[in-house]
MMTF fields as JSON, N, C-alpha, C and O atoms, coordinates in Angstrom:
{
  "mmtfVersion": "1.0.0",
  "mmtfProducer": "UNKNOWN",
  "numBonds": 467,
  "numAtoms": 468,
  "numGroups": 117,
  "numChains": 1,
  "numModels": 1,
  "chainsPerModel": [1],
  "groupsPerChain": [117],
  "chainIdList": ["A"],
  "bondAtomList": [4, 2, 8, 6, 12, 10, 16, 14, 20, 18, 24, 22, 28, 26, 32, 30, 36, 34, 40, 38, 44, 42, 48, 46, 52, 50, 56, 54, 60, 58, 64, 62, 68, 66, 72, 70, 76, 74, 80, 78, 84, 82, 88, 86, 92, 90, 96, 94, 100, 98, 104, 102, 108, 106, 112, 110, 116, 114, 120, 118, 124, 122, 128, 126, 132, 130, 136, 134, 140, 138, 144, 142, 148, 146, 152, 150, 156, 154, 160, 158, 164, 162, 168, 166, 172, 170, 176, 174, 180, 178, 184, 182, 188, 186, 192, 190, 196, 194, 200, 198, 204, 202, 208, 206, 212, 210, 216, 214, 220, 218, 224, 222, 228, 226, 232, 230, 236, 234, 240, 238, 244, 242, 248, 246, 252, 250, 256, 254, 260, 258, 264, 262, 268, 266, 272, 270, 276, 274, 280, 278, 284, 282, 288, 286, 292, 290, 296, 294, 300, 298, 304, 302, 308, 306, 312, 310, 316, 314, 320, 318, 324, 322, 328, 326, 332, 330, 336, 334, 340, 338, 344, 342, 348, 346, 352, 350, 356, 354, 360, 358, 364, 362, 368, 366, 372, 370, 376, 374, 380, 378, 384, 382, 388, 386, 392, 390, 396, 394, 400, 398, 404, 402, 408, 406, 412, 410, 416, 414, 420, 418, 424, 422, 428, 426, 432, 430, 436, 434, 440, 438, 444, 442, 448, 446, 452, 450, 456, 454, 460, 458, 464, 462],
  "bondOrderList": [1, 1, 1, 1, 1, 1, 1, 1, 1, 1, 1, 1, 1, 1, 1, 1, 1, 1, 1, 1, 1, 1, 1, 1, 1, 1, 1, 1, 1, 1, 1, 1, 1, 1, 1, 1, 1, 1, 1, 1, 1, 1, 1, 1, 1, 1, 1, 1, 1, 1, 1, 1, 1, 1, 1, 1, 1, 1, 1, 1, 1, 1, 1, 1, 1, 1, 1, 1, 1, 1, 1, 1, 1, 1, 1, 1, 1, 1, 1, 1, 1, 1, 1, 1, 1, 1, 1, 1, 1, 1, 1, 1, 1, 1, 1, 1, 1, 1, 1, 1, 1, 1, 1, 1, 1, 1, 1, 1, 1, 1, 1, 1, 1, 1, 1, 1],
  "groupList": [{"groupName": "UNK", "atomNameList": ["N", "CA", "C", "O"], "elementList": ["N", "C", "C", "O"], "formalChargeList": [0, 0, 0, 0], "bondAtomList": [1, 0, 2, 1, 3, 2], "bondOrderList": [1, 1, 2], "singleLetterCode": "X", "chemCompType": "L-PEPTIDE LINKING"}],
  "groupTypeList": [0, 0, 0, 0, 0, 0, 0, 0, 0, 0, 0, 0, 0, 0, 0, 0, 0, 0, 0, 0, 0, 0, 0, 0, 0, 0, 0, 0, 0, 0, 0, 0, 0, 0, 0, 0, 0, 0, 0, 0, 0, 0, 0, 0, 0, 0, 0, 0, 0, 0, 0, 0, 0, 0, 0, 0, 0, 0, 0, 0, 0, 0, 0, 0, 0, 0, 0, 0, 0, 0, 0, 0, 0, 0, 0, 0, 0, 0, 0, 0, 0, 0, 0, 0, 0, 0, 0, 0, 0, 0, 0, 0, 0, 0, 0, 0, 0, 0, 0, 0, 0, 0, 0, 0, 0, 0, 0, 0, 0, 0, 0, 0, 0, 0, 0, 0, 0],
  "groupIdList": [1, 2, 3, 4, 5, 6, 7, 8, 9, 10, 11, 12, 13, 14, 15, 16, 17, 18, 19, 20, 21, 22, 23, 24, 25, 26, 27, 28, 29, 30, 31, 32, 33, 34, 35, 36, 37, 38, 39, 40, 41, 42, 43, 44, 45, 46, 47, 48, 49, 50, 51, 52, 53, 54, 55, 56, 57, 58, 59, 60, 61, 62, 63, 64, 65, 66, 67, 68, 69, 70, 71, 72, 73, 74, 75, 76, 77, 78, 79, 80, 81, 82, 83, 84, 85, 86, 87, 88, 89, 90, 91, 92, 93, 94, 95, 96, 97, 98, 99, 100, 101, 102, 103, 104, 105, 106, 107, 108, 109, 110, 111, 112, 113, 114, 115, 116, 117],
  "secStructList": [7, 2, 2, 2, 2, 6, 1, 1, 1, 1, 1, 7, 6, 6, 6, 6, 6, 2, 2, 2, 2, 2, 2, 2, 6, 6, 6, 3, 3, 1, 2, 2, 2, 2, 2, 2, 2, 6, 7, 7, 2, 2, 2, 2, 2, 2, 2, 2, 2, 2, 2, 2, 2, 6, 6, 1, 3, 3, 3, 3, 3, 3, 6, 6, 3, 3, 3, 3, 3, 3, 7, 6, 6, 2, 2, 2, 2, 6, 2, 2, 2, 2, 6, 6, 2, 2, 2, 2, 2, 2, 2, 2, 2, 2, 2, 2, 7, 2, 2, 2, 2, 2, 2, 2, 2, 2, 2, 2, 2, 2, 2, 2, 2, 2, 2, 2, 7],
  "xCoordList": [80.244, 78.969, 77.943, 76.747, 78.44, 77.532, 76.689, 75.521, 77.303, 76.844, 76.178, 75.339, 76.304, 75.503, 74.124, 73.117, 74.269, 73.328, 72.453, 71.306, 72.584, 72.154, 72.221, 72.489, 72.081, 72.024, 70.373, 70.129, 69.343, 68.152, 67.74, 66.663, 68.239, 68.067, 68.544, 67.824, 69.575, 70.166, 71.432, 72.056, 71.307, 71.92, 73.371, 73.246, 74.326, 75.504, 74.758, 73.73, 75.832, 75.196, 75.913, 76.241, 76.088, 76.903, 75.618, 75.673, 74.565, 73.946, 72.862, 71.877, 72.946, 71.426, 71.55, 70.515, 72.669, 72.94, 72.656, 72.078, 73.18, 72.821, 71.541, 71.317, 70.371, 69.009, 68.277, 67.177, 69.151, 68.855, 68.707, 67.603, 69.78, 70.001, 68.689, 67.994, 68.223, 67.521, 66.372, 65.546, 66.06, 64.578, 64.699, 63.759, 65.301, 65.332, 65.345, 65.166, 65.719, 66.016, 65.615, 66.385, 64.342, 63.473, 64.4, 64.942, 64.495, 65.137, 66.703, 67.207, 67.438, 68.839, 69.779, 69.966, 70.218, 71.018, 72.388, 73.049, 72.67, 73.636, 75.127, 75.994, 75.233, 76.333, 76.67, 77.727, 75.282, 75.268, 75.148, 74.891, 75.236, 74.98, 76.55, 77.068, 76.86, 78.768, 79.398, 79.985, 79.314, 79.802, 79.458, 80.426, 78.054, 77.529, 78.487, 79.276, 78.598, 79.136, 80.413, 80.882, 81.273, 82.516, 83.442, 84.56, 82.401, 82.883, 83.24, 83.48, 83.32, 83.394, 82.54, 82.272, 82.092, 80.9, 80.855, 79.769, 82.108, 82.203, 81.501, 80.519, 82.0, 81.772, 80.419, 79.848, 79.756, 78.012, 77.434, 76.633, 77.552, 77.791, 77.085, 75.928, 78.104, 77.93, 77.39, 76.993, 77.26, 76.171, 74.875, 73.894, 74.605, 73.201, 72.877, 71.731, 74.107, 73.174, 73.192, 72.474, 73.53, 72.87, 71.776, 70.869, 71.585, 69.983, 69.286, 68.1, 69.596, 68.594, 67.959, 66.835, 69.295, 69.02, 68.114, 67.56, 68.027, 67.315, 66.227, 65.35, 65.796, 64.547, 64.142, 63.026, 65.026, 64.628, 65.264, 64.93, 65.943, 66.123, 65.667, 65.43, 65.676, 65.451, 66.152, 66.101, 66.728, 67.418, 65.999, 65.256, 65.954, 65.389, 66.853, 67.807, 66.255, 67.346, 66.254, 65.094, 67.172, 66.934, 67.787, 68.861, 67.895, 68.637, 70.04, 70.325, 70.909, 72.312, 72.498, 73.509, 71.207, 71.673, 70.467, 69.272, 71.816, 70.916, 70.145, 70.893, 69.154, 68.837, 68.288, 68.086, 68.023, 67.939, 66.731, 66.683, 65.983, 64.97, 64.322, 64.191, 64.01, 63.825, 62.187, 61.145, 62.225, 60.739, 60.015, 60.488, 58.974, 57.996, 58.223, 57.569, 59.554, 60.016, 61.008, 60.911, 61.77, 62.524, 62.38, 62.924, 61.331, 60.259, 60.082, 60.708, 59.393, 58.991, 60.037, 59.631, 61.337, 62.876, 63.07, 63.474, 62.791, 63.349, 63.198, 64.049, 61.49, 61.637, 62.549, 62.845, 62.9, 63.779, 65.704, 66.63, 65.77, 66.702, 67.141, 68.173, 66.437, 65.642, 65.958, 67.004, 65.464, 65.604, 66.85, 67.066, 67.847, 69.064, 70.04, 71.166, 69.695, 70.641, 70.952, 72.039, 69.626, 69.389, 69.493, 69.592, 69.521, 70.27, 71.624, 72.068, 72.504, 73.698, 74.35, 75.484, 73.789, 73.521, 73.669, 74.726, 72.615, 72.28, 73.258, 73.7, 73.815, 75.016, 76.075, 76.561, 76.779, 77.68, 77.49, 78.414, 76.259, 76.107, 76.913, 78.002, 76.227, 76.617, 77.739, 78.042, 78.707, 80.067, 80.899, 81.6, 80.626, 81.191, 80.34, 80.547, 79.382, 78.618, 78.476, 79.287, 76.977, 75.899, 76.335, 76.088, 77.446, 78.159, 79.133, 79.215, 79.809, 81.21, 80.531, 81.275, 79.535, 78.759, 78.178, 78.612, 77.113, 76.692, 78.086, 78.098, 79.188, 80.756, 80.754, 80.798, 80.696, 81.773, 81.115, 81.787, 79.609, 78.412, 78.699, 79.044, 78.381, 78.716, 80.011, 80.041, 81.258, 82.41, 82.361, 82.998, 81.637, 82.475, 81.125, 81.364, 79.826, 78.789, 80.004, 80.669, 80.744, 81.2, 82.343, 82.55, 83.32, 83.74, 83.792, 84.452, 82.22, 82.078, 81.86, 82.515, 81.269, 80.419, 82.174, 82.236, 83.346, 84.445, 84.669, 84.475, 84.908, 85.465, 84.939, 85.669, 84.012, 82.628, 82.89, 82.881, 83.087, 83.729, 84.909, 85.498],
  "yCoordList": [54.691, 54.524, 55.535, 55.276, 56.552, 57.791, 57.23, 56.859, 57.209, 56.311, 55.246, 55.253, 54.171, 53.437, 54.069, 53.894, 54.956, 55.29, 56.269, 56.364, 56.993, 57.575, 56.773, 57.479, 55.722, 54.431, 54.839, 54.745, 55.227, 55.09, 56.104, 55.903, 57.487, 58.386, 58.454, 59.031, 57.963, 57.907, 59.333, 59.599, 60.011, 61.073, 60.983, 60.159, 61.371, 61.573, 62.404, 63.062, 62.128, 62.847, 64.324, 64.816, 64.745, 65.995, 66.586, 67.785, 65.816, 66.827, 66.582, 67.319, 65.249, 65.697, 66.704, 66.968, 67.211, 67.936, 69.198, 70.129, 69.182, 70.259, 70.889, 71.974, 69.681, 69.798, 70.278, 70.814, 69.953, 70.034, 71.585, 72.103, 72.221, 73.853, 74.278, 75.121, 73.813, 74.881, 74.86, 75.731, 73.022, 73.246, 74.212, 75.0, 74.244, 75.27, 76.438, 77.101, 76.851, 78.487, 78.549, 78.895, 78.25, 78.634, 79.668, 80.518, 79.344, 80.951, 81.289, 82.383, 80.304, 80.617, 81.025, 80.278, 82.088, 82.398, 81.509, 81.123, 81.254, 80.419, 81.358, 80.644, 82.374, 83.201, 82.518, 81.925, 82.691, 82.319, 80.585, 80.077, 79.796, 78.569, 78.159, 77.477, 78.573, 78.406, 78.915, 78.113, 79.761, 80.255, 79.356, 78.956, 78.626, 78.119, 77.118, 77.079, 75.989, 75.062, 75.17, 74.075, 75.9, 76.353, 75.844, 75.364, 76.212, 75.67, 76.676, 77.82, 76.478, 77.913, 77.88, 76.85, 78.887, 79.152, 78.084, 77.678, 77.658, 76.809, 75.521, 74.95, 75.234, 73.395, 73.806, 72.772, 74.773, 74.778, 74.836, 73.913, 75.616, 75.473, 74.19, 74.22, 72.796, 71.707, 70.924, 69.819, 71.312, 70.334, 71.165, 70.446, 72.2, 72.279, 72.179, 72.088, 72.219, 72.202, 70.414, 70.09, 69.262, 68.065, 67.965, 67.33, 68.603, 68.615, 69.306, 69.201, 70.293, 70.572, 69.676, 69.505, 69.136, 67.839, 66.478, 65.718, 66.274, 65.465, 65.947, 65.197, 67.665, 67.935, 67.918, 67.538, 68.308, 68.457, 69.796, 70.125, 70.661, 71.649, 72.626, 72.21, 74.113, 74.98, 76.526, 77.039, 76.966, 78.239, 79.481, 79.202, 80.625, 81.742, 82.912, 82.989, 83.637, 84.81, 85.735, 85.791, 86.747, 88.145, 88.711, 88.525, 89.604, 90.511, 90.118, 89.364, 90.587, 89.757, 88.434, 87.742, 88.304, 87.343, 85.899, 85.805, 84.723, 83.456, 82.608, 81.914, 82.479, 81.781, 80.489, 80.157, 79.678, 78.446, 77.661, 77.713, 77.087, 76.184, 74.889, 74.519, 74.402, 73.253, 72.86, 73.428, 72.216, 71.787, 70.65, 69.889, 70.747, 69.592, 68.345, 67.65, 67.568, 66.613, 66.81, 66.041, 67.66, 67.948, 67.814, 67.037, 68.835, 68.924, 67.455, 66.674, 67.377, 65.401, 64.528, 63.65, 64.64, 64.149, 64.398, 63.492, 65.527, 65.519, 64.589, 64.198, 64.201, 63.339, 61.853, 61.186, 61.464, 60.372, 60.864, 60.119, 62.157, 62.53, 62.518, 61.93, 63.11, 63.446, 61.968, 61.967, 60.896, 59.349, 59.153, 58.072, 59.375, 58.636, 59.231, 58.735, 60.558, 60.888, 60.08, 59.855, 59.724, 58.888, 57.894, 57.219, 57.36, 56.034, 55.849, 54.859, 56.945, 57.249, 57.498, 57.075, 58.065, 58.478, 57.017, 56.485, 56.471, 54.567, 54.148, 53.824, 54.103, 52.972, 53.237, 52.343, 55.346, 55.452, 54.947, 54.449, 55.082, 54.466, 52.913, 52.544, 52.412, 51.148, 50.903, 50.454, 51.176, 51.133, 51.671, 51.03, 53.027, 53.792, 53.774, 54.808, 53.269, 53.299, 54.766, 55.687, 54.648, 55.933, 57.219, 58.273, 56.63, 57.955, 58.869, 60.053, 57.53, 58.227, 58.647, 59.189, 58.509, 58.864, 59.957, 60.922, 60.318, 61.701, 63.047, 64.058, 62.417, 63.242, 63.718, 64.811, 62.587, 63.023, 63.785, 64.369, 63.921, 64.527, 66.432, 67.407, 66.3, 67.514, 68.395, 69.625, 67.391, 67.925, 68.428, 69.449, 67.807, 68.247, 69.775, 70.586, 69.701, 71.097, 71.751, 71.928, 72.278, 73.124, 73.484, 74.696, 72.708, 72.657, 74.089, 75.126, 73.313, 73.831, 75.529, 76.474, 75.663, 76.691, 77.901, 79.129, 76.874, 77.418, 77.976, 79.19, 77.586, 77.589, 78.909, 79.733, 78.984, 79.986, 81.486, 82.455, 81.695, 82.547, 83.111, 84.059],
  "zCoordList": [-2.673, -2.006, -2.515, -2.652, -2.745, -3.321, -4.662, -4.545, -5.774, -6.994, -7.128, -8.028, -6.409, -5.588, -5.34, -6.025, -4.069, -3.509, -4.658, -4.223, -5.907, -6.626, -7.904, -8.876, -8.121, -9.505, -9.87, -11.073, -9.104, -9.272, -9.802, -10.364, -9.912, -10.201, -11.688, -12.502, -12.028, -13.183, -13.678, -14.706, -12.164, -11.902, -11.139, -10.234, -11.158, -9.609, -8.873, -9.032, -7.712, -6.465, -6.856, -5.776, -7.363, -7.982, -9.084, -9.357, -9.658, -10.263, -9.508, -9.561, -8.523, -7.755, -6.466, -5.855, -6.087, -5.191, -5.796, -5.236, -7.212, -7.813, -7.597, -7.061, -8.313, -8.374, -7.246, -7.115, -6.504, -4.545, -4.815, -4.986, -4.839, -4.541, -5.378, -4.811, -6.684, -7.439, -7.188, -7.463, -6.177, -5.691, -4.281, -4.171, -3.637, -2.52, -2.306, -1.284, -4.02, -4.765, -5.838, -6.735, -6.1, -7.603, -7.939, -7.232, -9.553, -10.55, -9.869, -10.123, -9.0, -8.611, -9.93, -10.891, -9.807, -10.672, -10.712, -9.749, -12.381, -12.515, -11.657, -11.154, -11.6, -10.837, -9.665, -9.45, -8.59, -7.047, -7.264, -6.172, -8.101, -8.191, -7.907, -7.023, -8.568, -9.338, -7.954, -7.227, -7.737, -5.838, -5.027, -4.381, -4.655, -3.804, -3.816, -2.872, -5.05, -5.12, -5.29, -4.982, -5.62, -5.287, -6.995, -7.18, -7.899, -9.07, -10.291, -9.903, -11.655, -12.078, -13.06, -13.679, -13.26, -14.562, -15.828, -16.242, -16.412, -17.474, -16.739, -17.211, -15.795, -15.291, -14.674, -14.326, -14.427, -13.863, -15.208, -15.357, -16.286, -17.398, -18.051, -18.47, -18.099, -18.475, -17.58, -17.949, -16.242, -15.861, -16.094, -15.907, -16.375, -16.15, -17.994, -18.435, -18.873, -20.178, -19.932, -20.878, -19.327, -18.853, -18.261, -18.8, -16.934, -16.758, -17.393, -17.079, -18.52, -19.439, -20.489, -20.962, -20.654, -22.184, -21.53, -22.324, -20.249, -19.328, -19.204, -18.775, -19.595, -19.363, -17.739, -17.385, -16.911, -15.285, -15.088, -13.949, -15.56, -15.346, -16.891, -18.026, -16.31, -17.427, -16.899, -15.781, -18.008, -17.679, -18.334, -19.275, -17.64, -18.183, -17.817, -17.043, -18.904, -19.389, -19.034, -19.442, -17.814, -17.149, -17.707, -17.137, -18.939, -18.987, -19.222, -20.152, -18.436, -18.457, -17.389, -17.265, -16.662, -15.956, -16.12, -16.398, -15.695, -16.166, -15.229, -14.54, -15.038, -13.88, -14.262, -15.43, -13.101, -13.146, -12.213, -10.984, -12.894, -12.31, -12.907, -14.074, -11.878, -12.088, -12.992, -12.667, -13.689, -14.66, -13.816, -12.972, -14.21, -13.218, -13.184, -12.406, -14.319, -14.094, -12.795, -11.839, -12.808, -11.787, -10.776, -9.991, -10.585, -9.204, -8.901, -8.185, -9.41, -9.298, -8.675, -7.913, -8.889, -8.913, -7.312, -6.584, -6.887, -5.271, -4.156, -3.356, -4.289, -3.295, -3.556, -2.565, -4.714, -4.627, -4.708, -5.027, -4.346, -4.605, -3.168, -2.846, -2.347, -0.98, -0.483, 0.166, -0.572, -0.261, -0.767, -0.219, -1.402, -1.875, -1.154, -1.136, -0.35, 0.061, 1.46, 1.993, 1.868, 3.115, 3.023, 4.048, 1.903, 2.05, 2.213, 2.794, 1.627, 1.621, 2.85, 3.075, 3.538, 5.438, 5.744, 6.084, 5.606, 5.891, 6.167, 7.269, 4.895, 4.495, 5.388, 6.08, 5.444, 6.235, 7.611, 8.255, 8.066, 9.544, 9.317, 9.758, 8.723, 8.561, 8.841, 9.947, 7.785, 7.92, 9.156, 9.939, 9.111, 10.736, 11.485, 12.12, 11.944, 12.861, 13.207, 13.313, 13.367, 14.205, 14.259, 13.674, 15.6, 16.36, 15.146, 14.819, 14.701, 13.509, 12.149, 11.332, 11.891, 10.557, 10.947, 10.317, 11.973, 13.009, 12.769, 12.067, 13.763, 13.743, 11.775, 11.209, 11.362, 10.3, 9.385, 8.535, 9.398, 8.724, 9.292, 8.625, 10.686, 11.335, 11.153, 11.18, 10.929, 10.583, 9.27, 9.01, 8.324, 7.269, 6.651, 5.756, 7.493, 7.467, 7.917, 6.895, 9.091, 9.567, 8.982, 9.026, 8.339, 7.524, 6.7, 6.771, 5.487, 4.543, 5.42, 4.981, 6.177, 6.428, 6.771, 6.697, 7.133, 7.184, 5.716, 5.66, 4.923, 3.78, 3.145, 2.595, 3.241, 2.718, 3.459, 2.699, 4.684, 5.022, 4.385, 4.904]
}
């Protein structure tokens, strides 16, 4: 359903989630990117030299450290990134209805917010 719901973008929901974090954190360092998402430097790595070659993301070099932001195509990219996720929401209603799509949304924030601890 995710892929689906992100066909329009021409993106997964894995690099538009990505894109998500770097509009919310201009200049996020690729370090705290790779933590956030719970991945390791090599695999943030290859997705972001993809949204580079897409021209929606751009790395600047501080010194020893790499950070990451998004280019005005990028920028541009959220609000339909922003809409796909809600459609994705949509659909789960659909299927589990309201209440069980609400639950299972909430479960799996708290979840994460477990994990992270």
């Amino acid at each position: 359903m995710a892929e689906e719901a992100f066909v329009s973008t021409g993106l997964s929901p894995t690099y538009a989630f990505l894109m998500m974090m770097v509009y919310k954190d201009p200049g996020i360092s690729q370090r705290d990117l790779a933590e956030q998402l719970h991945i390791t430097p090599s695999t943030l790595t290859r997705l972001i030299d993809k949204l580079e070659n897409k021209a929606l993301v751009e790395r600047q070099i501080d010194g020893k450290k790499t950070n990451v932001k998004l280019t005005s195509e990028g920028t541009d990219m959220n609000q339909t990134i922003m809409e796909c996720w809600n459609k994705l929401y949509e659909r789960y209603c659909e299927v589990l209805g309201e209440d069980k799509a609400k639950f299972m949304t909430e479960q799996l924030y708290a979840t994460s917010l477990k994990l992270e601890q």
